[in-house]
C-alpha positions in Angstrom: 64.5 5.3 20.8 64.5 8.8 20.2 66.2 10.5 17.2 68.6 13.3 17.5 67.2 16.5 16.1 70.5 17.9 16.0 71.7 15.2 13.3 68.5 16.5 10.8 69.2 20.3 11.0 66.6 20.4 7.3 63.7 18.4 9.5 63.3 21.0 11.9 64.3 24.1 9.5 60.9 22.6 7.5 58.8 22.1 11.0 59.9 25.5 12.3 58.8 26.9 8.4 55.9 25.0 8.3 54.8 25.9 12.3 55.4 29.7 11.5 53.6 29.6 8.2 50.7 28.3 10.1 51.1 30.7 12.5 50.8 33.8 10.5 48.1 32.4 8.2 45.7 31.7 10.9 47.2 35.5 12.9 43.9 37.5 12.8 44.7 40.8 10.8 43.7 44.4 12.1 40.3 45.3 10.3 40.6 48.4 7.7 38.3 51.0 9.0 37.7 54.7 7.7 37.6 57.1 10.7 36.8 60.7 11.6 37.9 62.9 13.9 34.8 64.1 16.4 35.4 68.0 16.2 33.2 71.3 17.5 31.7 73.2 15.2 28.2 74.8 14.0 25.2 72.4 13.5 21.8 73.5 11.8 18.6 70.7 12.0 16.8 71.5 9.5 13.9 70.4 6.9 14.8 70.4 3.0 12.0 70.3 0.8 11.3 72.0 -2.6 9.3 75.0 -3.0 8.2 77.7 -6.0 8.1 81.5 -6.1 4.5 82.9 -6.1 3.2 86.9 -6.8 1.6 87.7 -3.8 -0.9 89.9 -5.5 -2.3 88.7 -8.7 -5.6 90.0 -10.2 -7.7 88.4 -12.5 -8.7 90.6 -15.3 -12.6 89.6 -16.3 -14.7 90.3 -18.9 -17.2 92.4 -17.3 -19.7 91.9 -19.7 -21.4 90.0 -22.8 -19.7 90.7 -25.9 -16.7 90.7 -28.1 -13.3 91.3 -27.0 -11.2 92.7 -29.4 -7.4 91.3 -30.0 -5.2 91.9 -27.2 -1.9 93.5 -28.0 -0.2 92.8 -24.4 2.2 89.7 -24.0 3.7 88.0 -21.2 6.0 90.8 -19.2 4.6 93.6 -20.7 4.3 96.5 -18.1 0.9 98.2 -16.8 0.2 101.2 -15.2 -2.6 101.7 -13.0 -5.8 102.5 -15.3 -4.4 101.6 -18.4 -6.8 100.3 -20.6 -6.0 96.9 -21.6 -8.4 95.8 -24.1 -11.8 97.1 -25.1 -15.4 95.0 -25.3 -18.1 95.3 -27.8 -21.4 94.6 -27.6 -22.8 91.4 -29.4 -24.8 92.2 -32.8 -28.1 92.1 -33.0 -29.7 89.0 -34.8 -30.8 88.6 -38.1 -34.6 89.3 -38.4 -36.0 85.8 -41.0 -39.0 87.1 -43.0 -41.6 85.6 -40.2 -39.8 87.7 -37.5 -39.6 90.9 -39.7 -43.1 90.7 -40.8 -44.0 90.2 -37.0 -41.5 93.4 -35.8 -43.4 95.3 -38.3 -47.0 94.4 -36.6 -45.8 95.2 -33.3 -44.7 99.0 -34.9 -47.9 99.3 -36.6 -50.2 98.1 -33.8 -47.8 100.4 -31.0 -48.1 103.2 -33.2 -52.2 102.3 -33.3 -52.2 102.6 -29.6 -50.4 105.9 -29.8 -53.0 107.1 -31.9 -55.7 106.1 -29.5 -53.6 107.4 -25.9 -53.4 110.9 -28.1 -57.6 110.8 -29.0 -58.2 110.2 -24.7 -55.8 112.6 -23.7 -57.7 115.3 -26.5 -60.9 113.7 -24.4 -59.5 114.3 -20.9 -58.0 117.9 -21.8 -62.0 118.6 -22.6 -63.3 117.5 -19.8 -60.9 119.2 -17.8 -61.5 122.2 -19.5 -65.6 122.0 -18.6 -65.1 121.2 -15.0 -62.5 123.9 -14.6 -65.3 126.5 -16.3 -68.1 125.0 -13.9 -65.9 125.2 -11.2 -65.7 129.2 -12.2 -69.1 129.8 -12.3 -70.4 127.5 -9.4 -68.1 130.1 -6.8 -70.1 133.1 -7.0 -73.2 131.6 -7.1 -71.9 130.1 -3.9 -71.0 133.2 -2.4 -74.1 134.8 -2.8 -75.9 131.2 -0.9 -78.0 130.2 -4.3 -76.4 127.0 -4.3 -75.2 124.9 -0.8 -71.6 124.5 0.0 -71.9 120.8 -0.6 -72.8 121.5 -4.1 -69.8 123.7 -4.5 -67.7 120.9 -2.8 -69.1 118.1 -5.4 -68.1 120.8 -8.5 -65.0 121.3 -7.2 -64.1 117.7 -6.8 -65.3 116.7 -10.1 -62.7 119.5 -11.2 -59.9 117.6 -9.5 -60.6 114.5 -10.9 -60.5 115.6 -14.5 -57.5 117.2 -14.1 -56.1 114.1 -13.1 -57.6 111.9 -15.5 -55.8 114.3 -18.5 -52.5 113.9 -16.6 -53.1 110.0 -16.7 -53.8 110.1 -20.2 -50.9 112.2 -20.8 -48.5 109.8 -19.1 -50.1 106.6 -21.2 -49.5 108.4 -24.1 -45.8 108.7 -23.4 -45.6 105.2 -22.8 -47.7 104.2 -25.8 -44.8 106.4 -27.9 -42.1 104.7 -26.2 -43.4 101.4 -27.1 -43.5 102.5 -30.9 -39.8 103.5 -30.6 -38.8 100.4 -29.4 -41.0 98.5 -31.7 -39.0 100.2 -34.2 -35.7 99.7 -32.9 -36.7 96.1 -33.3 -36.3 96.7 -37.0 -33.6 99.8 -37.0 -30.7 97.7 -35.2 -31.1 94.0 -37.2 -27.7 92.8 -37.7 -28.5 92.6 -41.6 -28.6 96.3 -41.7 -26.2 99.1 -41.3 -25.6 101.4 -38.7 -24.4 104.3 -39.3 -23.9 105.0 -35.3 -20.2 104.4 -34.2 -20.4 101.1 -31.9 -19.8 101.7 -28.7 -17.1 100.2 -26.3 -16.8 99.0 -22.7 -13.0 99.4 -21.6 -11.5 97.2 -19.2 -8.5 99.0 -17.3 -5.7 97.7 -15.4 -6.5 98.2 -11.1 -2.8 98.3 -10.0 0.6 98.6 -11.7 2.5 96.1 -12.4 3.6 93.2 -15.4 1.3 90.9 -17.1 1.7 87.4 -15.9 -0.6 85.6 -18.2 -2.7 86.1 -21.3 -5.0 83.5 -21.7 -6.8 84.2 -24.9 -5.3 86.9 -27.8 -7.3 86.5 -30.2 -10.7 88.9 -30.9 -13.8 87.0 -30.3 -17.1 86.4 -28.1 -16.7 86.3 -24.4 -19.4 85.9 -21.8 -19.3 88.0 -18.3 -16.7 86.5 -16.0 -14.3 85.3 -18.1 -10.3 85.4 -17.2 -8.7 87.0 -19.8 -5.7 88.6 -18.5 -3.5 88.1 -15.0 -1.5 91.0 -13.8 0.6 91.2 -10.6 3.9 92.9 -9.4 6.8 90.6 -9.8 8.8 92.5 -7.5 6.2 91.3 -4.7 7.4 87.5 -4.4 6.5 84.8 -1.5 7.9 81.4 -1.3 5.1 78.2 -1.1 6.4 75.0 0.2 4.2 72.2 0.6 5.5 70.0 3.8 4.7 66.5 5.2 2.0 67.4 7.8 4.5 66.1 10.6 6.9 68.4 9.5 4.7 71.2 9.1 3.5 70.8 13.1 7.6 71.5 13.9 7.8 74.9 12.1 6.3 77.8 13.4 5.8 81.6 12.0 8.8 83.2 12.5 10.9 80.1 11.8 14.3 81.5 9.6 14.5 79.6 6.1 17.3 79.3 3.9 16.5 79.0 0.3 19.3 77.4 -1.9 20.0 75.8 -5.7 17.8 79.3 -6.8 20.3 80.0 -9.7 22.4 82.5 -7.6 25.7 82.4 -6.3 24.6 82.9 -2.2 21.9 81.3 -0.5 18.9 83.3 -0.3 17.7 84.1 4.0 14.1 84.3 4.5 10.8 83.6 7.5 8.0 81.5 7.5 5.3 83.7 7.5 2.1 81.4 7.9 1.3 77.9 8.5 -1.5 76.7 6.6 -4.2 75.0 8.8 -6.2 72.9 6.4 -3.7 70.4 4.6 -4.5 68.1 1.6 -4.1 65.0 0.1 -0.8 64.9 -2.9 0.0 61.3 -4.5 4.6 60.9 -4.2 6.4 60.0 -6.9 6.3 56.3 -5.7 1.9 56.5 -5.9 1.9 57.2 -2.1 -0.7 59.2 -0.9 0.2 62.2 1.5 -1.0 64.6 3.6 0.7 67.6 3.1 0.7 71.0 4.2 1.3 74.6 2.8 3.7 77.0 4.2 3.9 80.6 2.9 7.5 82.3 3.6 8.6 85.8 2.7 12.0 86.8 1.8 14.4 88.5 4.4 17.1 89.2 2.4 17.6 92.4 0.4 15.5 92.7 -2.7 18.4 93.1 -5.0 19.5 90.0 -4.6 16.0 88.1 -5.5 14.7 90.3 -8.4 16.0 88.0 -11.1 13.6 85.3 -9.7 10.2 85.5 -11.2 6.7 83.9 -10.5 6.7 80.2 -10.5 10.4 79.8 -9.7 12.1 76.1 -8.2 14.0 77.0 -4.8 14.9 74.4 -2.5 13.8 75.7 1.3 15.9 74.5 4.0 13.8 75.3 7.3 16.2 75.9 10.5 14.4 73.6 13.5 17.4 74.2 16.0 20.9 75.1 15.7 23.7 75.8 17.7 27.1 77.4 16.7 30.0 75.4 18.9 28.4 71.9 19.1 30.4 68.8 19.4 29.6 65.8 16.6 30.3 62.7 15.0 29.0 61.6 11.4 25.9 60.5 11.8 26.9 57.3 9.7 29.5 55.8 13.0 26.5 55.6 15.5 24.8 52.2 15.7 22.1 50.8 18.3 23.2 48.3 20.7 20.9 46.0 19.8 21.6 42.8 21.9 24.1 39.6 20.2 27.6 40.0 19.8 27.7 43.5 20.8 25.1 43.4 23.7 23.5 46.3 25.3 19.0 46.9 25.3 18.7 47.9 22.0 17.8 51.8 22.5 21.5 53.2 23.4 23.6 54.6 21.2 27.2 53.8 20.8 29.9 54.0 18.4 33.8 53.0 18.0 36.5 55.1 18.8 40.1 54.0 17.7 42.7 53.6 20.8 45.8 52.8 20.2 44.9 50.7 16.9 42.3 49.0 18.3 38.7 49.8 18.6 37.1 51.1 21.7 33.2 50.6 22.2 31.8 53.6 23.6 27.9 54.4 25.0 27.6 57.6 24.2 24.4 60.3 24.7 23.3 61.6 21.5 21.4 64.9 21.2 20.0 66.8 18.1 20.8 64.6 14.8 20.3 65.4 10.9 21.0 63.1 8.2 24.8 63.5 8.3 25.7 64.2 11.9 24.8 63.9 15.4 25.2 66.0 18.4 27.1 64.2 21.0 26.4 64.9 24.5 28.7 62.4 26.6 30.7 59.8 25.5 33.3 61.2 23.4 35.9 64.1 23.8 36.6 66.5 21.0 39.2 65.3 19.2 39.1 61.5 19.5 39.4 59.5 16.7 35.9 57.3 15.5 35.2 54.9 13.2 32.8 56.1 10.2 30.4 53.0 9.3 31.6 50.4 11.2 31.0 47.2 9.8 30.3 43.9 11.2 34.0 43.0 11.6 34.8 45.5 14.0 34.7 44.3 17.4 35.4 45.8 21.3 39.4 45.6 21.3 39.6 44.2 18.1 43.0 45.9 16.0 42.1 48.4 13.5 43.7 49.8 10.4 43.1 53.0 9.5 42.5 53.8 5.8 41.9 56.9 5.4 40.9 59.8 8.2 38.3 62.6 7.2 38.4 65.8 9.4 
């Protein structure tokens, strides 16, 4: 037997309460979504890496030779001219001669001045026998003339006349070098370092080649230096180039002539500049995270006018944003709303490209062709009209049709 419903109006109030409550509960609820709005405007791909400021002339100042460089009075910054003398060198000091060594110096002086004496007795020798063939000689000719002696004989005299003449010049020129052998014999004594000179010590100066500012002393104080060592750098800090040290398979995508933009310098604008040279040897550099890299250099120069650069100085931090490709009126999405259809709930082969635009509060799933992408947006090439709304990191909620709410909406 049925029951009137109509005589237990608070039975079906509760059903119809309890049905609706159930109802809305279980009601699925639009997902909350932040969107963006695809729009036309410039886009740069580029590749950011850090670089440093570098002299593009710097010279190496060198001892040039053995000896003792006095104190050097330039400092860091200090301006040069071209031939300025920098800083003088003096010879090293002779050594101090032990008693063994003096008493051996003095034999040496007394057995060069011994062979002096000697070179002097055969040169006296030579001079008279010079003298005698030179008279024979004079009185052999007439006697030739008149036939009492044979022209051979005359020939003989005459060549025994020759010879002497040469055998004083011989002794002549050993005697020289039997003096200069007793001067240096004695030197060997004159210039010990445990006497005193009286002879002002002389000085090799070492000028500047170029003008510009010292970037480096490496030693101030006065003391020994040996031929070839750095002592001083100079360059022209007005002169600057840009070193950035890329990945090796970012380095094969920029090219000489390549327009970089150098930023976070310390100055208000960014700074314009060009590659100049790709590097073609690359090397080996451990990351932060002990990975090992192959990296290559890449040498820019500054295009922008020099006033704007001078405060930067050698060995300066700029950040070099290289310009790959970029286009001025180029329609794009964040970068963050595309996603792979990858197969499973939202289908598709796993190598297109879609994204979520928002239709009338629900979200549309569209395939779209991307083009030229950084690491915040993408170039869009079909898919999406300018102007559309899309949904910015889409999570795993979102679904084709499924009701969105919109949180908030970035232009």
């Amino acid at each position: 037997m049925r029951m009137p419903l109509g005589k237990y109006p608070g039975v079906v109030i509760t059903v119809a309460m309890i049905a609706g409550l159930l109802v809305w509960g279980f009601w699925p609820e639009p997902v909350v979504v932040d969107t963006v709005v695809a729009k036309r405007a410039p886009l740069a791909v580029t590749i950011d890496e850090d670089g440093r400021t570098r002299v593009m002339d710097r010279y190496e100042i060198r001892a040039p030779v053995d000896g003792v460089a006095c104190r050097i009075q330039l400092e860091v910054g200090d301006a040069v001219s071209d031939g300025q003398v920098l800083f003088g060198i003096t010879p090293l000091q002779s050594e101090v001669l032990d008693p063994r060594s003096r008493a051996l110096a003095e034999a040496r002086v007394a057995a060069a001045e011994a062979a002096l004496a000697s070179s002097r007795q055969n040169v006296e020798a030579a001079r008279a026998k010079a003298a005698y063939q030179t008279a024979e000689l004079a009185r052999m000719e007439p006697l030739a003339e008149q036939g009492v002696i044979s022209r051979a004989q005359l020939d003989q005299v005459r060549m025994e006349s020759e010879s002497a003449d040469a055998a004083l010049r011989a002794a002549e020129h050993a005697a020289d070098v039997a003096r200069y052998e007793v001067e240096a014999a004695r030197s060997a004594l004159a210039y010990s370092a445990a006497g005193e000179a009286d002879e002002p010590v002389e000085r090799v100066p070492v000028r500047s080649p170029v003008d510009g500012r010292v970037l480096k002393v490496l030693r101030e104080c006065e003391g020994p230096v040996v031929m070839g060592d750095v002592l001083i750098e100079i360059g022209d800090p007005t002169r600057l180039e840009v070193e950035v040290d890329l990945l090796s398979a970012d380095a094969v995508r920029v090219r000489p002539g390549t327009r970089v933009r150098f930023e976070r310098w310390g100055g208000e604008a960014p700074l314009e500049g060009v590659v100049r040279t790709v590097e073609p040897v690359g090397f080996t550099k451990i990351s932060a995270l002990g990975v090992e890299e192959q990296r290559v250099l890449v040498i820019c120069d500054f295009t922008s006018p020099p006033a704007l650069w001078q405060r930067l100085g050698d060995g300066y931090r700029v950040e070099a944003s290289f310009v790959i490709w970029e286009a001025d009126d180029v329609l794009q999405v964040p970068a963050g709303s595309l996603f792979r259809r990858g197969g499973g709930a939202r289908g598709g082969s796993g190598d297109d490209w879609a994204l979520f635009a928002v239709v009338d509060g629900r979200a549309a799933l569209r395939d779209v062709e991307v083009g030229q992408r950084t690491g915040l947006a993408a170039q869009i090439l079909d898919g999406v009209q300018s102007g559309e709304v899309v949904i910015d990191h889409p999570s795993d909620e979102v679904a084709d049709g499924g009701r969105v709410k919109v949180r908030q909406q970035r232009r």
